[in-house]
C-alpha positions in Angstrom: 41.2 26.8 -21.2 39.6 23.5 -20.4 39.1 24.7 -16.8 37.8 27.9 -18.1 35.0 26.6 -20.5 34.2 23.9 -17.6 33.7 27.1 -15.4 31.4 29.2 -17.7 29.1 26.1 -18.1 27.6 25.3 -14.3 26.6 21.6 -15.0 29.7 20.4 -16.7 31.6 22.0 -14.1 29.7 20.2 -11.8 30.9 16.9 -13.4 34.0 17.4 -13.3 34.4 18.1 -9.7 32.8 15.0 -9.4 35.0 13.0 -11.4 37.8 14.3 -8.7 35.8 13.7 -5.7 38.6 10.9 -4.1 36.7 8.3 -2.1 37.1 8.1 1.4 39.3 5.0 2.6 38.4 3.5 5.6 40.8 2.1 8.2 40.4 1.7 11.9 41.9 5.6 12.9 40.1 6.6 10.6 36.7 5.5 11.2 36.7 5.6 15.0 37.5 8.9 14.3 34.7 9.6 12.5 32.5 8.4 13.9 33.5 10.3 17.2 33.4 13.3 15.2 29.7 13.3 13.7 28.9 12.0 17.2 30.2 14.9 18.9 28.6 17.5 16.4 25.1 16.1 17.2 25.6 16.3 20.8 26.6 19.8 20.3 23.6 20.3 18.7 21.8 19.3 21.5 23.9 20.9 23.8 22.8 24.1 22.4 19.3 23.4 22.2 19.8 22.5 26.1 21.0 26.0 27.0 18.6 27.5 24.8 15.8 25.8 26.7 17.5 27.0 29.9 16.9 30.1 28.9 13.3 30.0 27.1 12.3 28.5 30.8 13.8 31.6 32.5 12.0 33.9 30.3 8.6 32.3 30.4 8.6 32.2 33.9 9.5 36.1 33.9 6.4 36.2 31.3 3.7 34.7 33.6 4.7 36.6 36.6 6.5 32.7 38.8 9.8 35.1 39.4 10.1 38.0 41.2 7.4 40.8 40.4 7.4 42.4 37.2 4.9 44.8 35.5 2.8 44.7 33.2 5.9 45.7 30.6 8.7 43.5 32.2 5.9 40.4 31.3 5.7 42.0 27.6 9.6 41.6 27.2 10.4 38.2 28.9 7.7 36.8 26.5 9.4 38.2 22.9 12.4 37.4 24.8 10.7 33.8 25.1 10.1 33.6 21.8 13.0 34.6 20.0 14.2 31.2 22.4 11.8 29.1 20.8 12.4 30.0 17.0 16.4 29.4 18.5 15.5 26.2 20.0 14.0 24.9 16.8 16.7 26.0 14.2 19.6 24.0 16.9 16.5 20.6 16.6 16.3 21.2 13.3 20.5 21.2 12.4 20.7 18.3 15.2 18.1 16.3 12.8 20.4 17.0 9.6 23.4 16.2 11.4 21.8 12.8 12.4 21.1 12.0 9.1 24.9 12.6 8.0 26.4 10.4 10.9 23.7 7.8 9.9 24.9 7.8 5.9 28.5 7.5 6.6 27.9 4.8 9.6 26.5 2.5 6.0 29.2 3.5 4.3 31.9 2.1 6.5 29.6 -1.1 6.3 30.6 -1.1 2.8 32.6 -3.8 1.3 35.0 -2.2 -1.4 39.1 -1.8 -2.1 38.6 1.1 0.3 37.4 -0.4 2.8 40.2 -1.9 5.0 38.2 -2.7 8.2 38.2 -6.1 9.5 34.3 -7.9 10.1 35.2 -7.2 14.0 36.0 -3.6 13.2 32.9 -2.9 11.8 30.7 -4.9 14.3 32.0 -2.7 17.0 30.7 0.5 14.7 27.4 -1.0 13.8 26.9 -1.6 17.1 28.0 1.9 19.1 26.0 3.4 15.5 22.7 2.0 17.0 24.0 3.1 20.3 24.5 6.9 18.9 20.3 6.3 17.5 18.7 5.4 20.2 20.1 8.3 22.3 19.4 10.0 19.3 15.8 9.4 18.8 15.0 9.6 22.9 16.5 13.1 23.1 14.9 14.2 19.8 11.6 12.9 21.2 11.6 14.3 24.4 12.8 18.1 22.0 8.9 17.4 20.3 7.5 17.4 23.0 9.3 20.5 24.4 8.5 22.7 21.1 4.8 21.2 21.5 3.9 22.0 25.3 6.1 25.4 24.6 4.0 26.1 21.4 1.0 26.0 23.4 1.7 27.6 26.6 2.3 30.9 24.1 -1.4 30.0 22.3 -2.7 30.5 26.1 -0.5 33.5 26.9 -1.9 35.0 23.7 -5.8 34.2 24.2 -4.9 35.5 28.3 -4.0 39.0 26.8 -6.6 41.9 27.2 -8.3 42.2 24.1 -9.5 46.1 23.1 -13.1 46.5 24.0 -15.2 46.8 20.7 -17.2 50.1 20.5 -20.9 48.8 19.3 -23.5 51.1 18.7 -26.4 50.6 20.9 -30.3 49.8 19.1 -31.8 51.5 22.2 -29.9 54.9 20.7 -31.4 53.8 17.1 -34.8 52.4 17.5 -37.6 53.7 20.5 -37.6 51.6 23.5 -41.0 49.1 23.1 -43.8 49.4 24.5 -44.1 47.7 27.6 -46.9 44.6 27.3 -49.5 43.6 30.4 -48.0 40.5 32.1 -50.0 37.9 31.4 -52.7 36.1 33.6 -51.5 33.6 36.1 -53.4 30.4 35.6 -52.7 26.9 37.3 -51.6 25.3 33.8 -49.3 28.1 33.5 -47.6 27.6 36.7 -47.9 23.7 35.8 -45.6 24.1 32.6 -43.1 26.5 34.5 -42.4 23.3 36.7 -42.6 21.2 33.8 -39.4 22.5 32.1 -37.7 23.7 35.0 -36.4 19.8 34.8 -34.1 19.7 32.3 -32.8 23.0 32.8 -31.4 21.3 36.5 -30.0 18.6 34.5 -28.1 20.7 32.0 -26.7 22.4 34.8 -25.9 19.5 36.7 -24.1 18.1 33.6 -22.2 21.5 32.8 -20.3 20.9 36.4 -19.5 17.5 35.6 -17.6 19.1 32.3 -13.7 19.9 33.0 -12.4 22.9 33.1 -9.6 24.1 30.9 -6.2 23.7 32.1 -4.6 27.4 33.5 -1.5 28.6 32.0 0.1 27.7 35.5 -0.9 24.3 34.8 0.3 24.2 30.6 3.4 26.0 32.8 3.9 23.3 34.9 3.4 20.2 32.0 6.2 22.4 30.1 8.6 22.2 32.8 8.1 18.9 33.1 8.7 17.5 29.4 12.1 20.2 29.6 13.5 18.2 32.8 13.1 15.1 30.5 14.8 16.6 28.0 17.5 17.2 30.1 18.0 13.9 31.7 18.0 12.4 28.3 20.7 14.6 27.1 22.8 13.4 29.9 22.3 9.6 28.9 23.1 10.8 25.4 26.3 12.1 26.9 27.1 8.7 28.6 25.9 6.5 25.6 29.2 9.1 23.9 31.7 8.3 26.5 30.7 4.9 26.7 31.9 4.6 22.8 34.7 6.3 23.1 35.8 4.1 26.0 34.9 1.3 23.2 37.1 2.8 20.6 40.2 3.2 22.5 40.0 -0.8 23.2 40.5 -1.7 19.8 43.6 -1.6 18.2 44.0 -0.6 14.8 
């Protein structure tokens, strides 16, 4: 009956899981353990944004026209193709983020000093320490994700402004109101030709300043920066993977 009413009612059932919730106790197995674990699932995470990316770059490259020779329709497909990558490549960054953040709460908890807590000042050095081994992989992979989502984000922007946009259909005034009458040309005089020379000045130095200005970057070029920050990406994944076996090699060494 208790069970029942505690059921109906959502808060005070709520409470009384709550009150059963049994705290974790931490030994040595057990926290190495751990530890590996919610190391392994962010890595995963990664790992999947790192095929993803694969796969986004494969696509893209199809898009702009870099592999093989597609028409005008294959270009069409390899770019939703693209993007359905991207929105995939941001949900696994996303999930890799909350993951961090889960790994980073229990890595304080083991820190903890309570009747749970059976790990010796050594014991939890060593987890402290392979902990801010686990963030700084942690933050240079996430970083160098950023920066993929960012260059990917807008090399699509310039795919989108590159597309042919539907000629507008404008009526014409010279269909509306009669052509005017042409006026006499007016007399040529030497202080007219004296002002023509005049302000035929800064016009050349408008000009001249206009080809001094830079010129946008091509989508080959955005292209080319988006490869770039993904091979990052991908070497920093692999030093994520070393900093992983390099604690696990640190693990095994201590004995319980």
């Amino acid at each position: 009956m208790g069970l029942l009413e505690e059921s109906v009612n959502p808060g005070k059932a709520l409470e009384f899981l709550e009150q059963r919730v049994i705290k974790k106790k931490w030994n040595w197995q057990e926290a190495s353990e751990e530890s590996k674990t919610e190391w392994a699932i962010v890595l995963k995470r990664y790992r999947l944004a790192d095929l993803t990316l694969f796969e986004m770059d494969r696509h893209l490259g199809e898009a702009i026209g870099v592999t093989g020779v597609p028409t005008a329709e294959d270009k069409k497909e390899a770019l939703e193709l693209a993007r359905a990558k991207f929105a995939k490549l941001s949900h696994h960054l996303e999930l890799a983020i909350g993951d961090q953040n889960t790994s980073d709460t229990t890595a304080v908890d083991m820190q903890k000093v309570s009747r749970t807590n059976l790990l010796t000042t050594h014991q939890k050095r060593v987890l402290a320490d392979e902990h801010k081994r686990e963030q700084y992989g942690y933050f240079a992979i996430e970083a160098s994700g950023q920066d993929v989502l960012e260059k990917a984000s807008e090399l699509f922007q310039a795919l989108d402004v590159k597309k042919p946009q539907p000629k507008k259909v404008e009526s014409s005034w010279g269909s509306i109101v009669a052509a005017p009458v042409a006026t006499p040309a007016p007399k040529v005089t030497y202080m007219s030709l004296l002002n023509v020379t005049v302000e035929a000045a800064p016009n050349a130095t408008q000009s001249s300043g206009s080809a001094r200005s830079v010129s946008k970057p091509t989508v080959a070029d955005i292209f080319k920066r988006f490869e770039g920050v993904a091979k990052v990406y991908h070497k920093d994944l692999g030093s994520f993977e070393s900093m992983q076996s390099k604690a696990i090699t640190n693990f095994l060494s201590i004995s319980s």
